[in-house]
N, C-alpha and C positions, 0 to 999 in steps of 0.2 A: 525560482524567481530571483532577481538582480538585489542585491543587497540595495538599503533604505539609503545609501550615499549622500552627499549635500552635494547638489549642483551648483558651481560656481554661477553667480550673480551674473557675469556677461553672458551665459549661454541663455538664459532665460529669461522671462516674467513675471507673471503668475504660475500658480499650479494649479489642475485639472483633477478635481478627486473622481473616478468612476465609482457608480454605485457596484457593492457588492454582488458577487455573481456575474456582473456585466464586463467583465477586462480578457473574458477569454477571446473573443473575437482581434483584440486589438493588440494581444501577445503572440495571436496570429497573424497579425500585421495588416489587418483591413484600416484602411487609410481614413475612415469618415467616424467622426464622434459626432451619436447626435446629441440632440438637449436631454432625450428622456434616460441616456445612460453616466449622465454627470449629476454626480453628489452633493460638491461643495464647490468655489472657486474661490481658491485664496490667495488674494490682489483683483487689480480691476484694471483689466488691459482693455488699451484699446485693441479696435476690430484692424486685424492685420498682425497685431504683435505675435510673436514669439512666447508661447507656453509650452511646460511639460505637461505630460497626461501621468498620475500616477493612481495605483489601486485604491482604496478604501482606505487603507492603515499605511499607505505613501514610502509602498515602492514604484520605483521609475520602470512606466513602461515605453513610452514614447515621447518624441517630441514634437511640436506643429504648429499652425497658425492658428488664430483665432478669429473668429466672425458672431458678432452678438446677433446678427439681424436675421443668420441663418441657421433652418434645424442641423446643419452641417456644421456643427459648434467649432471644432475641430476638426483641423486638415491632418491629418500625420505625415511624415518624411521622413523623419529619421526612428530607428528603433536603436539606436547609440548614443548612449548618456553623457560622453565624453565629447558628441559630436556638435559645432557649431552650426545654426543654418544660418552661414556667414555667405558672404560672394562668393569664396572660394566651392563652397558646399552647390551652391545653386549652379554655375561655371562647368563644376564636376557632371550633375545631372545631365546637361545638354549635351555635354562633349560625348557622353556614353549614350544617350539619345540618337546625336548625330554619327553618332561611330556606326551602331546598329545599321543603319542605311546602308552604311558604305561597304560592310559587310554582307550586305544583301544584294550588293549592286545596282540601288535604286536613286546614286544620287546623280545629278544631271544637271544643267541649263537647260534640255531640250524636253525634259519629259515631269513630270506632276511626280508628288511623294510626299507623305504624311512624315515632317519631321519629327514633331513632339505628339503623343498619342494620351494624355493626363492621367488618368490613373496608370495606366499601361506602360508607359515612361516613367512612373514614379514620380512625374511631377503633376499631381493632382490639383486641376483645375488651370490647364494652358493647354493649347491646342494651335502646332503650327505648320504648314503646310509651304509647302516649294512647289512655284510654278513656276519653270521657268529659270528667270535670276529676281522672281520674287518672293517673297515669302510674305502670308496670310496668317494673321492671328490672331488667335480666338481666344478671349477670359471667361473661365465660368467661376472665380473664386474672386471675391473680394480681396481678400492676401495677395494673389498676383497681380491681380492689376495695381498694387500700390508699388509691386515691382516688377513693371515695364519696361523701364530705362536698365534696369539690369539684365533683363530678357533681351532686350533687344540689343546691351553692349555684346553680350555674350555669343549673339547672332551674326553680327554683325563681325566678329574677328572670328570665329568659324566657318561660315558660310561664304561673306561679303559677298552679302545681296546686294542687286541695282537698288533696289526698294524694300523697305516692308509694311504692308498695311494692317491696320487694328479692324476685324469688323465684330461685328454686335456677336452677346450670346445669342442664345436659342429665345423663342417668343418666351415671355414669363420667367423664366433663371434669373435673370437680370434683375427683378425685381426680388425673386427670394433670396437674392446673392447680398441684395441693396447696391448693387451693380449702376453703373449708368454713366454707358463707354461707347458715345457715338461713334460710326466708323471713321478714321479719318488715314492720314498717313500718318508714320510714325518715324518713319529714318526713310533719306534716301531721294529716289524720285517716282513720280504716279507712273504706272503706265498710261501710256496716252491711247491707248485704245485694249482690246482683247491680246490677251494671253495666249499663244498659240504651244499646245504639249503634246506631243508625239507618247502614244499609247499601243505598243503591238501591229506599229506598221502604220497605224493610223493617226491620224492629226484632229485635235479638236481645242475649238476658242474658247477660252476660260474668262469670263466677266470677273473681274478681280473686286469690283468695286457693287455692284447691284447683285449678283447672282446668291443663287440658294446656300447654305452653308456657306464657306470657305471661299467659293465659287464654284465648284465640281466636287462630283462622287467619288473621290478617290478610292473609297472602300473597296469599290463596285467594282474595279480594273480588273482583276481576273474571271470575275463572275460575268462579264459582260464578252466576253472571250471562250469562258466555257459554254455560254449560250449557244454563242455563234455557231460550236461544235454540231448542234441540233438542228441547223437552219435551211442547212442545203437544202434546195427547192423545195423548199415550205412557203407557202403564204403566211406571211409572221404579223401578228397583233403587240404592239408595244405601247402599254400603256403606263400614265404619269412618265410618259418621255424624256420631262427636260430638258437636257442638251442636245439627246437621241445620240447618248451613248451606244445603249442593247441597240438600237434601230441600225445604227450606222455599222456595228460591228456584226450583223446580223446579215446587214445586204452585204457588206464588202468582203470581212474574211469568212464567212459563212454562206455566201451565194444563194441567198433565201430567193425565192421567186418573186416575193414581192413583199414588201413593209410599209405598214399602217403604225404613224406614230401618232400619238395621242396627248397634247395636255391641256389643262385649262388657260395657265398662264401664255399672256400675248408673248413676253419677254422670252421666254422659254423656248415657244416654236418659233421661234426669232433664229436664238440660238440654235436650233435642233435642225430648220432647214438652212443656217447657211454651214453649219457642220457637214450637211448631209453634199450641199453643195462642196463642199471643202475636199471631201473623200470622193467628189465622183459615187455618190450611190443613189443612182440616175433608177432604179427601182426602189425605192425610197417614198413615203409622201407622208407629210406631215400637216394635221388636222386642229385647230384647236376646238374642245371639247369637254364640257363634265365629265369625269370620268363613270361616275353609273352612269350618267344618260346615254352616253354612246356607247355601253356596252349592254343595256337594256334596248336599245333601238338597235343593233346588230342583232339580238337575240332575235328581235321581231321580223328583221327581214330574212333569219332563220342564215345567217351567212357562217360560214364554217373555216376556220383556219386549222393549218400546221401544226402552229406555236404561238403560244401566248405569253407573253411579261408582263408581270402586273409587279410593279416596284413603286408601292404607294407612298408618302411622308410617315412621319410619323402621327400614327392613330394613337396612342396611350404614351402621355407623359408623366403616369406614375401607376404606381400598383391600384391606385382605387378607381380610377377608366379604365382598367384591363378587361374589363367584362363589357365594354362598350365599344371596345378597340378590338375583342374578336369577332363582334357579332357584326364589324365592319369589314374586318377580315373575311370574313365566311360569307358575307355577303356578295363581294367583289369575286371572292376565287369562286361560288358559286357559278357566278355572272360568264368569269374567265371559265368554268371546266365544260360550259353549254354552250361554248363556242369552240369546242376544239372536235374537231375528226377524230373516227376510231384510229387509234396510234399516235396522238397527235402528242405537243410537249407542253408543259406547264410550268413555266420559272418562275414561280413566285415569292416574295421580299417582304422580310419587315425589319425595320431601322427602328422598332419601337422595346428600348430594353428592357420596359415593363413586362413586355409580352417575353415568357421562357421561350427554348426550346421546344419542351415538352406541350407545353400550350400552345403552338405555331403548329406542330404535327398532329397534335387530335383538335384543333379547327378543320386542317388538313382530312385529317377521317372524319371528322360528320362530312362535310361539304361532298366525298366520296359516299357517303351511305343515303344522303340527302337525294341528291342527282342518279344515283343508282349506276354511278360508272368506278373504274377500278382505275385505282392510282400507284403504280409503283415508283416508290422512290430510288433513284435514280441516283443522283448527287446530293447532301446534304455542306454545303458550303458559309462558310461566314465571312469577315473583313480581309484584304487582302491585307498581306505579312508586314507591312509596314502599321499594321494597325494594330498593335501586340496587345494581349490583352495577361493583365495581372492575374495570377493566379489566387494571389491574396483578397481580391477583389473580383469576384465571377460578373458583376453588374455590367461590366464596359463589355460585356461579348452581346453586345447592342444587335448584331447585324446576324440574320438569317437570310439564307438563298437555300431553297428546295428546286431542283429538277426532277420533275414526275412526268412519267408516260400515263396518257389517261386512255382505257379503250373500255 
């Protein structure tokens, strides 16, 4: 461990005592202190200040932001004692943020790309996205949003976006964050209408200001693509559609016979059929519908497809609905594996990080043991590459894609 040093007074505020036994995690570098592994707190910062985290008997293991209101007591960022989270520091993160992209050759005007990924970037609790020449930004930490104006200086001489816009967290964050960051504009100018990003040949509208997350599934770009791989003249079922991503990349680079896309929201198959209009995928049709109902009334008129998508929202946003978020799971892919033909494909999705790995694949096998048909896995897929996931932090590997042949 790090000798008991005195931290100069500018790099800090309070100190963060971890109770004994609990600092191994966060010498591991896991980014999140909660309330039940702190000790003592000696000084009384406000929410957003600058604290060190040290053991029991106050050696320095990290440093990070504070949040009174959240079990996320403590954000981490730096595991450097010597290190300031000055501009400089924060400037530093993005730049290697944005570098990553450009390394990857994903950065663009013309096509979508997840700039900042929060824990996965190392800068935990920001999330920002390029559409275009705009960029979309997401707070889930109190700490960032009180630094805004330096995210978005920092954005704004890297990038020089036309615009950038702030939208809401996720339903409920916001409130355990003590969050409350309507969306508005934040530098720059609005778009005056959709966002139009070229994706693998194809083009789709991105609502910057009303749409689901960000506006678009960035995750989903290559997974929506390997579908396609499975679609040739198949009759394709694509349910919780959206924008009619899988749908569209399903008719057009994939030459499916025919696609059924599916959502509840008006806004959505809004979206989804003038997408579909947009790509010319004139076999296409979009439905708006519950999603069990109309796949329980498909069962009953006994109708059978190809391939099936079932890319639901998130069902579990925390470990204690996980057991209510599979038995929605299981109930859908159920719904989905009684509507597919002997040989048929099954791409099914969950954005929900409560639910493992492991728990998405034995859902997966009852749902197979249940219905009495055989599911081999095929592709076991997650976020596409702009969506890095920390190694330190296994939580952010949020996104699961299975392709299973079912006969």
């Amino acid at each position: 461990m790090p000798e008991n040093d005195v931290v100069p007074a500018a790099l800090s505020g309070a100190t963060v005592f971890i109770k004994p036994k609990r600092a191994r995690p966060f010498f591991g570098r896991h980014p999140w202190v909660l309330d039940s592994a702190i000790l003592r707190v000696d000084g009384d910062p406000d929410s957003g200040a600058v604290v060190d985290v040290v053991t029991h008997d106050g050696n320095f293991i990290a440093r990070g932001l504070w949040n009174a209101s959240s079990r996320i007591r403590v954000r981490l960022y730096s595991f450097m004692q010597d290190q300031s989270l000055d501009q400089i520091f924060w400037n530093a993160r993005i730049e290697n943020a944005v570098g990553l992209r450009q390394q990857l050759n994903l950065l663009s005007k013309k096509t979508g790309c997840r700039l900042i990924n929060s824990e996965g970037d190392n800068l935990s609790g920001v999330i920002v996205d390029q559409y275009g020449p705009y960029l979309a930004v997401q707070v889930t930490a109190l700490a960032m949003a009180e630094r805004l104006d330096m995210i978005c200086d920092s954005l704004e001489r890297i990038v020089q976006p036309k615009g950038i816009l702030l939208r809401g967290a996720e339903r409920g964050l916001g409130k355990l964050e003590g969050l409350h960051l309507p969306d508005r504009l934040l530098r720059g100018e609005p778009p005056d209408g959709p966002i139009f990003v070229e994706e693998h040949g194809l083009h789709f509208g991105v609502d910057l200001t009303e749409g689901q997350k960000t506006g678009y599934y960035l995750d989903q770009r290559e997974n929506r693509q390997a579908a396609a791989l499975y679609a040739g003249g198949r009759r394709v079922l694509d349910m919780f559609c959206y924008s009619g991503g899988f749908g569209v990349a399903s008719a057009v680079s994939g030459n499916a016979s025919s696609v059924l896309s599916v959502d509840s929201s008006i806004k959505a198959i809004s979206l989804a059929r003038a997408n579909a209009e947009l790509n010319n995928a004139t076999t296409m049709t979009v439905e708006q519908a519950d999603a069990f109902e109309k796949l329980a009334s498909l069962e009953e008129e006994n109708a059978k497809f190809g391939m099936v998508v079932l890319d639901p929202p998130k069902f579990a946003r925390s470990r204690a609905s996980a057991s209510d978020a599979l038995r929605a799971y299981h109930r859908i892919n159920r719904l989905g594996v009684d509507l597919l033909e002997p040989g048929g494909v099954l791409v099914t999705c969950s954005c929900s990080g409560a639910i493992t790995r492991d728990d998405f694949l034995m859902m997966l096998s009852a749902v197979a043991q249940r219905s009495g048909r055989t599911l081999q896995l095929l592709e076991y897929r997650g976020a596409a590459s702009d969506h890095p996931v920390n190694l330190h932090c296994l939580e952010g590997e949020y996104l699961k894609c299975v392709i299973a042949r079912v006969h």
